[in-house]
N, C-alpha and C positions, 0 to 999 in steps of 0.2 A: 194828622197829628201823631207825634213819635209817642209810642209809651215808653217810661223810662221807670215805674214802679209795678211791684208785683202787682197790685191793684187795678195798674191799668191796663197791664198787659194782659190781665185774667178777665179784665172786661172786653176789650179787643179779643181775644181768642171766643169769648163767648158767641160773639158775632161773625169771626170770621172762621176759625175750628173748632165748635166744640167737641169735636171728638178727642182732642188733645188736652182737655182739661183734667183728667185723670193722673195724666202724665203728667201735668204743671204741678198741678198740687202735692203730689209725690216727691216729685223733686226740688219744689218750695221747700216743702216739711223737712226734708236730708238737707237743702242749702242751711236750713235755718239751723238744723241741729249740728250741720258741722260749723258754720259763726260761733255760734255759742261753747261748741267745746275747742273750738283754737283761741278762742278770744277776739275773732277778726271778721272783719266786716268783708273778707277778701272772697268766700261761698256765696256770699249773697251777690255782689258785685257781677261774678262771675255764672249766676243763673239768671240774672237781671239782664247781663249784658248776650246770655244765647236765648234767652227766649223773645229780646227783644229782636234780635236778626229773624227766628223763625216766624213773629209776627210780621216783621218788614217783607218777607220772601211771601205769605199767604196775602198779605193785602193785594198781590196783587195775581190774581187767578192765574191766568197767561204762563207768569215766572215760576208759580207754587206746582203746576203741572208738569212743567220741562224739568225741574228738579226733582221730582218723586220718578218720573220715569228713567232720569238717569240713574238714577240710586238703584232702581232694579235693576236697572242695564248691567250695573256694576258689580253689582250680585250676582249676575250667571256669566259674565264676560269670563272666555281664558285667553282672551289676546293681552298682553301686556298694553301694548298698540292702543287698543281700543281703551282699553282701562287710566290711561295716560290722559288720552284725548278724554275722557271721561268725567276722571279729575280737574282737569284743566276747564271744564265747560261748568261742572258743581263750582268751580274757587271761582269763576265770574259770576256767575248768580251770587253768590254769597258776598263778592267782594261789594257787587252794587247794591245789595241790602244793607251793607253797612254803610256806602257814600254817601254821604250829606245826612239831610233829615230822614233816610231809610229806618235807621236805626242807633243814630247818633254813638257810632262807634265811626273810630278814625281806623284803617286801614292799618296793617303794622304793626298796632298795641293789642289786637281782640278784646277780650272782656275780662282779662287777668285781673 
């Protein structure tokens, strides 16, 4: 099942990171406070639409593991080389969290 509300997405992390709910709720509370001083529902949209990729990417162990390790990889690489290849392996995990029911973002638009 996609979550698609802070609601659900905060219950989905509950179960599958809670160590990241610190992090949600901090950054709910700033999405919310920056909607409210633009006048636009365009903050919420867009913490809605990354925290739902970062639930899509933990549902599934396997994927949420190969990306945390690259992430440090990328963090201590000085190969350009490697850093490339590196990028390019994060933007497919990430792009298949968004295809289809992953996270019901379309490819090409993000969560703007």
């Amino acid at each position: 099942m996609t979550a698609s509300t802070p609601e659900e997405l905060r219950r989905a992390l509950t179960l599958l990171a809670p160590d990241a709910l610190p992090t949600f709720d901090a950054e709910r509370a700033d999405a919310l406070r920056q909607a409210r001083e633009q006048v636009s529902a365009a903050p919420m949209r867009r913490f809605v639409g990354q925290w739902a990729v970062y639930v899509a990417v933990e549902r599934h162990p396997e994927q949420a593991a190969a990306l945390w390790d690259l992430k440090a990889r990328a963090a201590t690489t000085d190969s350009h080389e490697e850093a490339r290849a590196i990028a390019a392996e994060i933007g497919r995990i990430l792009d298949a969290a968004c295809d289809g029911a992953g996270a019901g973002i379309e490819n090409g638009r993000g969560a703007s």
